[in-house]
LOROGU-618400 format. One line per 10 residues: for each residue x, y, z of N, C-alpha, C. Coordinates in steps of 0.02 Angstrom, whole numbers, plus 50000, padded with zeros to 5 digits. Each point is the difference from the previous one (the first is absolute). Last residue first. Example, Ala and Ser with C-alpha at 12.3 -4.5 7.8 and 13.67 -1.06 7.14 Angstrom:
2
50642:49888:50354:50042:50059:50003:49961:50055:50037 | 50015:49714:49996:49955:50059:50000:50045:50060:50000
END
This chain:
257
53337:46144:51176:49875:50006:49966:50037:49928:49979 | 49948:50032:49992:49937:49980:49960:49992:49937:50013 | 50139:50146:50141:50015:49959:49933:49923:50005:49985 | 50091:50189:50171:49963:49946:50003:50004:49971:49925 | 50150:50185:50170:49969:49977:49939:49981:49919:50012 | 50095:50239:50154:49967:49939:49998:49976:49990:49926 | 50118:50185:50186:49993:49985:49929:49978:49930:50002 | 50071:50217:50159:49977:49934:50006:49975:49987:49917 | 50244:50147:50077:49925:50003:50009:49949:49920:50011 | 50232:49987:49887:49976:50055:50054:49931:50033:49973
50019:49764:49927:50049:50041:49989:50003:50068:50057 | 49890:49716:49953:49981:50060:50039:50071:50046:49981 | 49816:49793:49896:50063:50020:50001:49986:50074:50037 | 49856:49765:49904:50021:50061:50040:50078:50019:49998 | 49787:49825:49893:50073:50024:49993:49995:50064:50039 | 49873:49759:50073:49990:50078:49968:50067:50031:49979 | 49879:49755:49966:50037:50036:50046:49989:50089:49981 | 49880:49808:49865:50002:49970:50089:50038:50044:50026 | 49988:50029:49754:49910:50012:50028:50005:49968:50091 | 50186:50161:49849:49989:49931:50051:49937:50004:50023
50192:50121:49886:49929:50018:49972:49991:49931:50019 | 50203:50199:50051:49953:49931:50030:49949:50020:49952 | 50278:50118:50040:49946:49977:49973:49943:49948:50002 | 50208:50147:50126:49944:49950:50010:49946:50035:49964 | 50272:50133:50004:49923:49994:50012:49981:49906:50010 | 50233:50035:50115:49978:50006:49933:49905:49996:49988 | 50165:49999:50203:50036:50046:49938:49953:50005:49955 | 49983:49938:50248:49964:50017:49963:50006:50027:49936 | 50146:49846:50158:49985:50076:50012:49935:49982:49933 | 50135:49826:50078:49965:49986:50012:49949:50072:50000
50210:49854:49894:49997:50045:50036:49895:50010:49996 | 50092:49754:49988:50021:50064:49959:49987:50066:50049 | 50000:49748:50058:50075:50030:49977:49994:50058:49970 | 49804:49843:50085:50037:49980:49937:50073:50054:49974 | 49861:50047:50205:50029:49915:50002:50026:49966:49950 | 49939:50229:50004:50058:49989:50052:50027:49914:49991 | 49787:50094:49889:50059:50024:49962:50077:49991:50048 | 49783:49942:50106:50032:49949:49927:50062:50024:49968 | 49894:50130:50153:50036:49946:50048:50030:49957:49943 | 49895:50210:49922:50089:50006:50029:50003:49929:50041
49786:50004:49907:50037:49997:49958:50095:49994:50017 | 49812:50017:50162:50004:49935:49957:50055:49998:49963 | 49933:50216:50095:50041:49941:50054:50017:49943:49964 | 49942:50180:49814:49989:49980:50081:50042:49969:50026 | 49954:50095:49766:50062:49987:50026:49998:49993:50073 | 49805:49890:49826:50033:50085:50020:50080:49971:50013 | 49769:49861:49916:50067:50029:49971:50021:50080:50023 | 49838:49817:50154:50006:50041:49967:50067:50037:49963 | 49911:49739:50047:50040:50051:50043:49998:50052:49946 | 49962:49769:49928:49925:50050:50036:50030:50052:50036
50135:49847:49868:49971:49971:50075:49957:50041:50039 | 50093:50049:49794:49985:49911:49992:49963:49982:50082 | 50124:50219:49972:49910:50018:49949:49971:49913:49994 | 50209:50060:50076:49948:50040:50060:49930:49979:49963 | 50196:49898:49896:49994:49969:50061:49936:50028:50050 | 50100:50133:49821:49944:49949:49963:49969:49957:50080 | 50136:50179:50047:49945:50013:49967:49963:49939:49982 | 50208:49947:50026:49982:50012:50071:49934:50026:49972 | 50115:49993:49830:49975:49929:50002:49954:49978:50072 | 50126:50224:49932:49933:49987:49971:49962:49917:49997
50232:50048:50088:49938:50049:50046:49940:49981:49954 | 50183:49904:49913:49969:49967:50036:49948:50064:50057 | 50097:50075:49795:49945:49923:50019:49993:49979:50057 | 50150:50172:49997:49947:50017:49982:49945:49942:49981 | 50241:49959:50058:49943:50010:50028:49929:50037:50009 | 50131:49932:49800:49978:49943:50045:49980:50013:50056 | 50115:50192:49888:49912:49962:49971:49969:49943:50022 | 50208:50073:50070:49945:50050:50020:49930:49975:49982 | 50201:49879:49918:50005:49988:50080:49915:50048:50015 | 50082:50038:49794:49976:49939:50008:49981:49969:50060
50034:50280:49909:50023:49935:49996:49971:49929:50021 | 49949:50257:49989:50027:49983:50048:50047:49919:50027 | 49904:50129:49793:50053:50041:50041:50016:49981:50063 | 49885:49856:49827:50053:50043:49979:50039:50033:50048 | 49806:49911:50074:50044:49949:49975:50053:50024:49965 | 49834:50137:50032:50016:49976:50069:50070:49957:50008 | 49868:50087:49803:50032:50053:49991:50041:49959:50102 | 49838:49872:49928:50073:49982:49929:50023:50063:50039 | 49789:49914:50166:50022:50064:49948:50079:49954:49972 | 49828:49822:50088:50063:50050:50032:50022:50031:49919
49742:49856:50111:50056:50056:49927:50059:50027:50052 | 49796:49797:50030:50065:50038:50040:50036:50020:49942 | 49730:49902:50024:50043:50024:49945:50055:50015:50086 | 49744:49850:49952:50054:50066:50036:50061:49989:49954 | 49772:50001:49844:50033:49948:50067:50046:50035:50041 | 49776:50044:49901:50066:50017:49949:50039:49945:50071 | 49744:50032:49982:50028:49928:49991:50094:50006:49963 | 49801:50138:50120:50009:50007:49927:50029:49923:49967 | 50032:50064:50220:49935:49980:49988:49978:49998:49945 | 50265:50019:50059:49928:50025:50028:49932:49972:49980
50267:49957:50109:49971:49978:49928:49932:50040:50006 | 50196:50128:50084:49992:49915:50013:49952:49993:49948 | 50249:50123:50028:49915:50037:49976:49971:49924:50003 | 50241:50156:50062:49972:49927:50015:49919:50015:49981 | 50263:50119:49974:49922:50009:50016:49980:49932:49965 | 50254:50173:49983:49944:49925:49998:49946:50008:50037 | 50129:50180:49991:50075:49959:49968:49954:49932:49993 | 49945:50263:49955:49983:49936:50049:50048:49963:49970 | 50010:50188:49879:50021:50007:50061:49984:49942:50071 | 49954:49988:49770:50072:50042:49969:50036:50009:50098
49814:49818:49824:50038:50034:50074:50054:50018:50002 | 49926:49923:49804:49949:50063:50009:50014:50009:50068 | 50076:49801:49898:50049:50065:49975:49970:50070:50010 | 50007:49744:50124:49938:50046:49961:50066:50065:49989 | 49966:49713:50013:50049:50052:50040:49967:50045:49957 | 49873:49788:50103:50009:50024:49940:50059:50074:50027 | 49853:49741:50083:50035:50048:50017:50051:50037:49938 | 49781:49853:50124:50019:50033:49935:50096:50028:50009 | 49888:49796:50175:49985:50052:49962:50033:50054:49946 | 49979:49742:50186:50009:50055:49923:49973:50053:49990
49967:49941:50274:49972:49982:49911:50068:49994:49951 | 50075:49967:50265:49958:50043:49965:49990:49976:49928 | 50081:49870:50170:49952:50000:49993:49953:50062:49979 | 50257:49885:50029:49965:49987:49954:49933:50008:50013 | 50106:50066:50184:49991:49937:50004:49949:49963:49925 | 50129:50228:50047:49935:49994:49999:49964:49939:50013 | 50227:50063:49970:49988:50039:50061:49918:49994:50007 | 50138:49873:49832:50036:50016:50065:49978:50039:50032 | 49884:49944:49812:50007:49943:50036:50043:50023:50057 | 49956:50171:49872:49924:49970:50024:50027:49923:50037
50179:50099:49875:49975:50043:50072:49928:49955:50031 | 50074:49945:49789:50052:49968:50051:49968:50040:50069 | 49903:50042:49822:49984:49942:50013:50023:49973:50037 | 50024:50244:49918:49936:49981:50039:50007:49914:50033 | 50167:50038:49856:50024:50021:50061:49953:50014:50052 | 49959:49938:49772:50044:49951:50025:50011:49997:50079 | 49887:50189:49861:49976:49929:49992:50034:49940:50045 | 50113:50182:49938:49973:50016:50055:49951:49957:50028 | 50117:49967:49801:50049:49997:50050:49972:50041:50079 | 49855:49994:49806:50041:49909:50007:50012:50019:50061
49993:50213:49903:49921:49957:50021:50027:49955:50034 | 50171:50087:49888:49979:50037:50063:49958:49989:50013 | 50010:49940:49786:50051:49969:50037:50004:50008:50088 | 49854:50100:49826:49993:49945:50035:50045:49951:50041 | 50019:50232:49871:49984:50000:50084:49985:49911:50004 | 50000:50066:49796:50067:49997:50017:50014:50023:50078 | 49809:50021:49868:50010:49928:49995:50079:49971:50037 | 49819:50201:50084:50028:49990:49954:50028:49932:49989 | 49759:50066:50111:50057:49986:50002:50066:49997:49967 | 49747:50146:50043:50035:49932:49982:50067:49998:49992
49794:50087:50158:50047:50011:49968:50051:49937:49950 | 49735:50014:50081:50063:49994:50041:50058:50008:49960 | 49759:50126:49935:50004:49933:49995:50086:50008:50059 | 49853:50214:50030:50017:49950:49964:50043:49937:50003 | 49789:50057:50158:50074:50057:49976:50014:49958:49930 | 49754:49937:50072:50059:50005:50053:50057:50046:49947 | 49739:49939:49957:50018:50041:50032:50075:50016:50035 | 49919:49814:49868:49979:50059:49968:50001:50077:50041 | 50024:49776:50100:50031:50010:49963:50014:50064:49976 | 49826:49995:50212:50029:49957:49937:50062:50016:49963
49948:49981:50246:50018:50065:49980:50021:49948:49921 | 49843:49947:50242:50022:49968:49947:50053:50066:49949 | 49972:49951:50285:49953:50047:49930:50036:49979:49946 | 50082:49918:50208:49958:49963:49978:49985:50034:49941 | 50158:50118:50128:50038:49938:49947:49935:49952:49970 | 49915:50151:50182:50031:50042:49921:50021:49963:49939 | 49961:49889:50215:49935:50016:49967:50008:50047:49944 | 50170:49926:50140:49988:49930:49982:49905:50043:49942 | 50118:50156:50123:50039:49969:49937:49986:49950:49996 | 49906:50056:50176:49992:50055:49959:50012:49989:49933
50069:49864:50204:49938:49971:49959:49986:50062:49974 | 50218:50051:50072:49975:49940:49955:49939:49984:49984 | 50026:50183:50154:50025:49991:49940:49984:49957:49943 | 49950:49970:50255:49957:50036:49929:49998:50026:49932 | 50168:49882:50151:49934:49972:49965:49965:50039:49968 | 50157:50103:50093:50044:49963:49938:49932:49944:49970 | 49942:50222:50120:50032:49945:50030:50007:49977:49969 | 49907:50204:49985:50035:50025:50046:50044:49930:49993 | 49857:50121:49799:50003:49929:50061:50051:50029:50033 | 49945:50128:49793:50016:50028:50064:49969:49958:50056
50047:49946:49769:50048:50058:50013:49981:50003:50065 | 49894:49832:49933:50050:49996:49973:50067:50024:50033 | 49757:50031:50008:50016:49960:50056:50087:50001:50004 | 49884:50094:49813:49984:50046:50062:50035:49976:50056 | 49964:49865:49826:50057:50043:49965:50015:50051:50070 | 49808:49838:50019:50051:49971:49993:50067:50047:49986 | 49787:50074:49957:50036:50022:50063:50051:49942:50020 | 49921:50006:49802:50024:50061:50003:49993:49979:50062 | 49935:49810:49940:50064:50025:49966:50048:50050:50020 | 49751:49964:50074:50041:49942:50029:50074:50018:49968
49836:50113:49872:50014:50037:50044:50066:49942:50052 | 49989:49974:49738:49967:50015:50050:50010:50020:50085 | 50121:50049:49757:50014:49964:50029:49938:50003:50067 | 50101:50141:49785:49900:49939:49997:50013:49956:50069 | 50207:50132:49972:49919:50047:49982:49932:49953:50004 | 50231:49902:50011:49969:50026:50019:49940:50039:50016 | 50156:49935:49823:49967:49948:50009:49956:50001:50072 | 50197:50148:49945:49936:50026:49976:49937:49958:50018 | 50187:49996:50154:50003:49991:49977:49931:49995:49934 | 50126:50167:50222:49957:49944:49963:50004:49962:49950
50118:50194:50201:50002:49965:49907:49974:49933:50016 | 50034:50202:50172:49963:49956:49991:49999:49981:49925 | 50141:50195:50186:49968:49966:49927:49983:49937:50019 | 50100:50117:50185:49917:50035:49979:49993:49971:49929 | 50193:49855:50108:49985:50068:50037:49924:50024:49972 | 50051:49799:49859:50067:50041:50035:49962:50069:50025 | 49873:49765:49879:50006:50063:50031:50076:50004:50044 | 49876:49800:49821:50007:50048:50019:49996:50054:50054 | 49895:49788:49842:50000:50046:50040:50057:50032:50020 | 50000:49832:49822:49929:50008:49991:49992:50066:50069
50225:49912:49867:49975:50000:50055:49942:50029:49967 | 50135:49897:49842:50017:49991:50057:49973:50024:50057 | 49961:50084:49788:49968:49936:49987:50039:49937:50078 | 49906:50278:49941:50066:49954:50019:49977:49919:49996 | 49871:50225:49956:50016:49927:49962:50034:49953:50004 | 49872:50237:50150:50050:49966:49984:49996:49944:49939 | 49911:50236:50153:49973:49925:49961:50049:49984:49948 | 49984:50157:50244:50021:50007:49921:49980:49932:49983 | 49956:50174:50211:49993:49930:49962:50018:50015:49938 | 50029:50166:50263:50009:49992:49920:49968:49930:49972
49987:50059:50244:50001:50064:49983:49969:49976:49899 | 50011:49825:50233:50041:50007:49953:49955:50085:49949 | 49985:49891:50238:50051:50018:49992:50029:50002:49913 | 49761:49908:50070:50055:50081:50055:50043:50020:49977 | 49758:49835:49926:50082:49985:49969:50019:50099:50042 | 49792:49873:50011:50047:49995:50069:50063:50014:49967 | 49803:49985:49862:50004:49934:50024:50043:50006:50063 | 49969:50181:49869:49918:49990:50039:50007:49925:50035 | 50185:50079:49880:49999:50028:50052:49930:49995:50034 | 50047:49909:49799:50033:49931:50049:49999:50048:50061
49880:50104:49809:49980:49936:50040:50035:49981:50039 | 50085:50172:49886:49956:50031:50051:49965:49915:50013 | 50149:49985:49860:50067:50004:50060:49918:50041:50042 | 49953:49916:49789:50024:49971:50052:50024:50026:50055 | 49919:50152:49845:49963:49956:50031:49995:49944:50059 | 50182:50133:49877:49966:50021:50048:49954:49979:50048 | 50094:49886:49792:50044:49989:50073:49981:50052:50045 | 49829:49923:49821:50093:50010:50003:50005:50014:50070 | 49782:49934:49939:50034:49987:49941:50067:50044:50009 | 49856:49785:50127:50032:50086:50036:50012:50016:49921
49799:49827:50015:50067:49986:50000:50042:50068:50001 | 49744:49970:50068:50046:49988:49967:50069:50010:49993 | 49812:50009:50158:50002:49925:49979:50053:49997:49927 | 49968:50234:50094:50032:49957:50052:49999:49923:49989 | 49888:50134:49855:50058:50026:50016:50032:49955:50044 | 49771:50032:50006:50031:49946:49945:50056:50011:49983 | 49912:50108:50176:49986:49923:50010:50037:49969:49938 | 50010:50236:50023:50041:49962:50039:49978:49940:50002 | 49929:50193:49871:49987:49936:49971:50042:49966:50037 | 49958:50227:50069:49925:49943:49988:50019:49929:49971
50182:50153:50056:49977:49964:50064:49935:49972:49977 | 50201:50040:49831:49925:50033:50031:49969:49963:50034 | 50290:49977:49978:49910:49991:49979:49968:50042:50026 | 50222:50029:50044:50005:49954:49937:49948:49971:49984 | 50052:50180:50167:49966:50041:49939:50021:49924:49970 | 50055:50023:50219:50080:49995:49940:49958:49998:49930 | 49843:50018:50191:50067:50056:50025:50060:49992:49943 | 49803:49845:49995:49991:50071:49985:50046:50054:50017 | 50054:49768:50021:49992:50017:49964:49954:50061:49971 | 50041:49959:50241:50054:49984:49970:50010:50019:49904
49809:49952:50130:50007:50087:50005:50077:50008:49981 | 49896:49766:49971:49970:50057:49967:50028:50074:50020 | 50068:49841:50122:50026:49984:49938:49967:50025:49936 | 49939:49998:50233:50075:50033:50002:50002:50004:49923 | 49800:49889:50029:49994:50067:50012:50078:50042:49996 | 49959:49759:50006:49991:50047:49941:49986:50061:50002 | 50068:49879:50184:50056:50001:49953:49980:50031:49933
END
């Protein structure tokens, strides 16, 4: 393997092959680098890497891109091919215990996006009243046994209509945002069921089930009355589940992440 992974990095010129020992015990310094390690690690199908701050997902990939998350780069080897395993496992296990080892890497503070949006004062009303309606739902379709959690209306979603973000390792907590611009145009009835899909999310992410739009999800989303299609992105930053999501083509994201 050290040999692939040496001629690997003499072919993409990102070291001098004399100082490959000490090079290699150190940490990638951009995203060339990386993206030539995780291919000495088995990484195929992905062409591009970009390095990321998202403070919601830690991995990444749609079709030939690969987005990382910066906090990456120093990440030891067990890690990186964890990321390898990620993208190109064939089986939902292997998956997961992949992401059970990515979501392990620590990604400090000091390194994430900026802070969470803040709220206007005259949205709180629309908090409460969704507040209220998480509570009633969780007891009628959840057997009262999902968490509390955050829940804030965002004036920065212009085209998602909501998204579900769990708690991460950092210690931010999970969150359910339904876009204001949602609630406006599509009204009250809509926006309620937009919670409750994202509560189905929460439900995926409480009980260790991966946050996608799978079998799981459309059976829940059937049994609790909503439509069950894939409308809206999936946000995750979950040190126990993985956030995924699939659009045309193959696409996959991991919480932190």
């Amino acid at each position: 393997m050290l040999h692939a992974l040496a001629r690997l990095l003499r072919r993409a010129g990102a070291i001098d092959p004399a100082q490959l020992t000490f090079e290699l015990d150190a940490p990638a310094s951009s995203p060339g680098e990386l993206l030539v390690r995780l291919r000495g690690l088995g990484l195929r199908r992905i062409d591009t890497l970009t390095l990321t701050r998202n403070r919601a997902v830690m991995v990444s990939y749609r079709r030939t891109e690969l987005r990382v998350h910066e906090a990456y780069l120093g990440a030891p080897e067990p890690v990186l091919r964890a990321i390898v395993q990620f993208v190109e496992g064939k089986t939902r296990t292997q998956r997961q215990a992949a992401q059970r080892t990515i979501l392990a890497h620590e990604v400090p503070r000091e390194v994430r996006s900026l802070p969470v949006e803040r709220m206007r004062p005259e949205d709180e009303p629309l908090v409460a009243r969704l507040a209220a309606a998480h509570k009633d739902y969780n007891d009628r379709f959840f057997g009262g046994t999902l968490q509390d959690v955050r829940i804030r209306v965002s004036r920065r979603m212009k085209r998602r209509l909501g998204h579900y973000t769990a708690a991460t390792p950092a210690g931010d907590r999970p969150e359910i945002a339904i876009g204001y611009a949602h609630i406006r145009r599509h009204g009250w009835p809509e926006a309620l069921e937009t919670l409750l899909h994202e509560m189905v999310h929460q439900w995926q992410d409480e009980t260790g089930r991966a946050i996608d739009h799978g079998r799981a999800f459309r059976h829940k989303a059937r049994e609790v009355g909503i439509t069950a299609s894939a409308r809206r992105p999936v946000c995750n930053d979950a040190p126990r589940a993985i956030g995924a999501r699939r659009k045309a083509g193959r696409e996959r994201e991991a919480g932190a992440a």
